[in-house]
C-alpha atoms as one frame of an Amber mdcrd trajectory, in Angstrom:
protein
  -1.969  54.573 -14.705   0.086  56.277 -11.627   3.098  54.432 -10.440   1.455
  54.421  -7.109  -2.040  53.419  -7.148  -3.277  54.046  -3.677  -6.614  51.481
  -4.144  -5.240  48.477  -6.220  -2.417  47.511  -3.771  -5.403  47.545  -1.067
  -8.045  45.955  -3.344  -5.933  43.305  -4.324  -6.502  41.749  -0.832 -10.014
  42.234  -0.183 -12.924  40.140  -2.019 -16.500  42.256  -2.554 -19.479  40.912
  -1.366 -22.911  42.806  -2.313 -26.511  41.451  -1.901 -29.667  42.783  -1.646
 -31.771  43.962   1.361 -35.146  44.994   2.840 -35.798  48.819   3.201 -34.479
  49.990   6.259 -31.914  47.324   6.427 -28.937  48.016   3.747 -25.785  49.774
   4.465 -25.768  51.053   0.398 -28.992  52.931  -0.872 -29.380  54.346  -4.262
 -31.897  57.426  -4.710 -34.376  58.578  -7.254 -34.856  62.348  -8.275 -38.324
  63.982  -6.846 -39.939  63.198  -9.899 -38.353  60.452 -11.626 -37.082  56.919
 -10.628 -33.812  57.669 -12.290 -30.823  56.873  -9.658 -29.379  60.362  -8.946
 -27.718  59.335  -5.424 -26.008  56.731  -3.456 -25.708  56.579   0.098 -23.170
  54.193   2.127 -22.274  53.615   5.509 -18.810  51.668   5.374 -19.432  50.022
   8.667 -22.831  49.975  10.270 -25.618  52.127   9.231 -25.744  54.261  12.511
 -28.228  56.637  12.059 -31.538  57.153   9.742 -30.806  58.762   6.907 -32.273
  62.060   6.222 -33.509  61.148   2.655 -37.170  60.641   2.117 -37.888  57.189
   1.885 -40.305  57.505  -1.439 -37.070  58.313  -2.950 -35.334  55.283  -2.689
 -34.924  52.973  -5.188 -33.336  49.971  -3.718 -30.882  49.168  -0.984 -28.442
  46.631  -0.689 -25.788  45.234   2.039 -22.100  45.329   0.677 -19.035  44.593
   2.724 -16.247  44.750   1.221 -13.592  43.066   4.007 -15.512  44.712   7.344
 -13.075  46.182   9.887 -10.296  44.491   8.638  -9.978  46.671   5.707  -7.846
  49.420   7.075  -9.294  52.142   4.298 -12.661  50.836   5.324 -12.140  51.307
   8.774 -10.742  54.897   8.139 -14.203  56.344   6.513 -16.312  58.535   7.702
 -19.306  57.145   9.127 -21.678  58.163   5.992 -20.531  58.759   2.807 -22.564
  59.818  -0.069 -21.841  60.397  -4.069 -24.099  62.807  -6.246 -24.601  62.479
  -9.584 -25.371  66.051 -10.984 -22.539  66.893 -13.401 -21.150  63.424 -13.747
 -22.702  61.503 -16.510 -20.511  58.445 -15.797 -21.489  57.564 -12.138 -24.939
  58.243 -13.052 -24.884  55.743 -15.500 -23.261  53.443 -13.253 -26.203  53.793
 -10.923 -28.743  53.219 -13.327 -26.936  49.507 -14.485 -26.756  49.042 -11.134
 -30.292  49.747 -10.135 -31.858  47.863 -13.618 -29.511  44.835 -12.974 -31.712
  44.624  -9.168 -34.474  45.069 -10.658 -34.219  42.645 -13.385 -32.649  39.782
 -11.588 -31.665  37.718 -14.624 -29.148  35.355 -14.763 -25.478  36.273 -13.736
 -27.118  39.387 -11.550 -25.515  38.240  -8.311 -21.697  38.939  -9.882 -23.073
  41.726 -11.744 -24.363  43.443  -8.791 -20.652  42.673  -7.024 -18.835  43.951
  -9.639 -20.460  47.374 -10.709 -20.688  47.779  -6.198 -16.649  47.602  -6.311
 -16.370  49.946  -9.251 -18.840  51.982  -7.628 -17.065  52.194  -4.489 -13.661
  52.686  -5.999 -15.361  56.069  -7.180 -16.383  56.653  -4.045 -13.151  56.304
  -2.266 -11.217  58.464  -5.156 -13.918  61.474  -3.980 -12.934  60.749  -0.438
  -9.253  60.908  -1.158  -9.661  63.985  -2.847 -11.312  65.467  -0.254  -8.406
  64.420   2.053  -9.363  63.663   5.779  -9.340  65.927   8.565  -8.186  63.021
  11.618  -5.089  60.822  11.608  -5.640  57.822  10.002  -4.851  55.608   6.669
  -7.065  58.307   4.500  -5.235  60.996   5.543  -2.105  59.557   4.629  -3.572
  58.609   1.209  -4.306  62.062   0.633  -1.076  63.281   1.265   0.826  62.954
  -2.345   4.251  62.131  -0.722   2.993  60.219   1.964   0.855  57.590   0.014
   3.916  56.720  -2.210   4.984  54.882   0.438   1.821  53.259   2.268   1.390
  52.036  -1.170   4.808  50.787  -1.454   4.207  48.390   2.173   0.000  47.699
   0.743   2.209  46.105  -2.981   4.703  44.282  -1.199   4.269  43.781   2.823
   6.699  41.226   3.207   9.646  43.196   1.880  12.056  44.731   4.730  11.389
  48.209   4.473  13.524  50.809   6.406  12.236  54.376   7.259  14.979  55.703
   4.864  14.111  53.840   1.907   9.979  54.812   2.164  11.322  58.088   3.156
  13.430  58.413  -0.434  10.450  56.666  -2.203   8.230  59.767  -0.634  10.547
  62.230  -1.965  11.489  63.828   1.829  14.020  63.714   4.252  13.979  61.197
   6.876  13.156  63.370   9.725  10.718  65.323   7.859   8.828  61.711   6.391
   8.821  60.205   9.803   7.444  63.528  11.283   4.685  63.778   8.964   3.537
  60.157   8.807   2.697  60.275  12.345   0.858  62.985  12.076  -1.070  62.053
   9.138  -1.070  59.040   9.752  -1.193  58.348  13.191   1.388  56.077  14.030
   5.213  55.226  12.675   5.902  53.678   9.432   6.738  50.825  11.077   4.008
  50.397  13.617   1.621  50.352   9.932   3.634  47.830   8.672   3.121  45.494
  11.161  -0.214  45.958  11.744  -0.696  45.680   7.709   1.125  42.489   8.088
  -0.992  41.292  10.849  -3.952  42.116   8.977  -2.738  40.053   6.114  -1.935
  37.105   8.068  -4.950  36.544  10.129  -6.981  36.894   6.627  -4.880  34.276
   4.922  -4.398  32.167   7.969  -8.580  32.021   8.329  -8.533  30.881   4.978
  -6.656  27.941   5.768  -2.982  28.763   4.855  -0.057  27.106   6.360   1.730
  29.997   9.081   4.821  28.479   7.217   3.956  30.134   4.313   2.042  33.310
   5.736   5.027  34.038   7.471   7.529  33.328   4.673   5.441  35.746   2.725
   5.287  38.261   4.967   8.830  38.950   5.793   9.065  36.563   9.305  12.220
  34.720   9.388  10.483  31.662  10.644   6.708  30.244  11.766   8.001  31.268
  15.205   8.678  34.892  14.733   5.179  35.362  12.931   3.099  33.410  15.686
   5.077  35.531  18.509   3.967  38.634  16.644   0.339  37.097  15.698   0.056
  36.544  19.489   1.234  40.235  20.889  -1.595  41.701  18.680  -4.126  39.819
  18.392  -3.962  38.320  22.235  -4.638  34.372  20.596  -2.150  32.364  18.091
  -2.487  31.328  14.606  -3.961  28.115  14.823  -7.146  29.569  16.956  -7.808
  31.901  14.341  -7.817  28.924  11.903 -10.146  27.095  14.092 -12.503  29.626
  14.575 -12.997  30.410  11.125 -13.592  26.479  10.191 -16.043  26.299  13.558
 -18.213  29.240  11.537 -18.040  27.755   8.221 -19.496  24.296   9.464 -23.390
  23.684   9.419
């Protein structure tokens, strides 16, 4: 395994959820061939399913609605609108679509996790091919993409609370300082800095929904006190901590 994994920092942090939906109506849609109900394609829209997709209907074999932390996964957010993984040539995702596709069908016992599971190893394959591909906007896939660059977004994903100066990601990139903080604004769209504090930020409002102390979000995070990390909670997300909390126990009542 690399030294820097540029998905299992991220997908430490954000839980799967997969279930299945009505035609017309999922976000992730697996494909038969013309003539065969094998799985040979999956289609997903990361965020909303904008557009019809320009697949024949008779060829699709099921579809299913997977989020896998909304918006506030930062990758997430980054992905193109529609992404879609072929299995011609790849004996190994196309086997991964038919488990997936027979454990739907089936519905036995233990298919709910089953379905969640294979979906996150499913997407993880998908987000490899999108990484490959590199991105052509500024944004957090572009900077995966970027070999020198993702050393060090992976670096702030593994350990956010850690006090991370420009020169130190820089030497963990392998570049000089002017030429790292050049290029991850460009890439990436923003400082190294201004990404650490919104991956912070993103942290914290997860874990404080949850129902964490701020005492302990922020001690985790790198704040010097419950202060500093409600101050910067505030500036970003225009409410404080404890709101967040509330709202998220407000939505979880009956």
């Amino acid at each position: 395994m690399s030294r820097y994994d540029r998905l299992s920092a991220l997908m430490q942090h954000f839980q799967m959820s997969v279930e299945m939906a009505e035609p017309g109506t999922g976000n992730l849609i697996f494909y038969g061939g013309r003539s065969a109900k094998t799985p040979c394609a999956v289609e997903f829209w990361p965020s909303v399913r904008a557009a019809p997709s320009d697949i024949p209907m008779e060829r699709r074999l099921i579809e299913a609605r997977a989020d896998w932390g909304g918006e506030s996964n930062p990758l997430v957010a980054a992905l193109p609108e529609r992404l879609v993984m072929e299995t011609s040539g790849d004996d190994n995702s196309a086997l991964l679509l038919q488990m997936v596709v027979a454990e739907a069908h089936d519905a036995r016992c233990g298919s709910a996790s089953a379905l969640n599971r294979l979906c996150e190893v499913l997407l993880i394959r998908l987000l490899r091919q999108q990484i490959e591909r590199g991105a052509t906007n500024p944004g957090l896939l572009a900077g995966l993409s970027n070999p020198r660059l993702s050393r060090a977004l992976v670096v702030m994903h593994d350990k956010p609370g850690r006090n991370w100066r420009n020169g130190e990601l820089a030497e963990i990139a392998g570049m000089s300082l002017s030429r790292f903080s050049e290029q991850f604004a460009e890439q990436v769209g923003e400082t190294p800095q201004s990404y650490l504090r919104r991956w912070r930020m993103t942290l914290a409002r997860q874990d404080i929904a949850s129902g964490e102390r701020v005492q302990s979000v922020a001690r985790r995070l790198g704040y010097g006190s419950p202060e500093a990390l409600s101050r910067a909670f505030n500036k970003h997300y225009g409410k404080a901590p404890v709101s967040v909390r509330r709202e998220s126990r407000d939505l979880a009542s009956p």
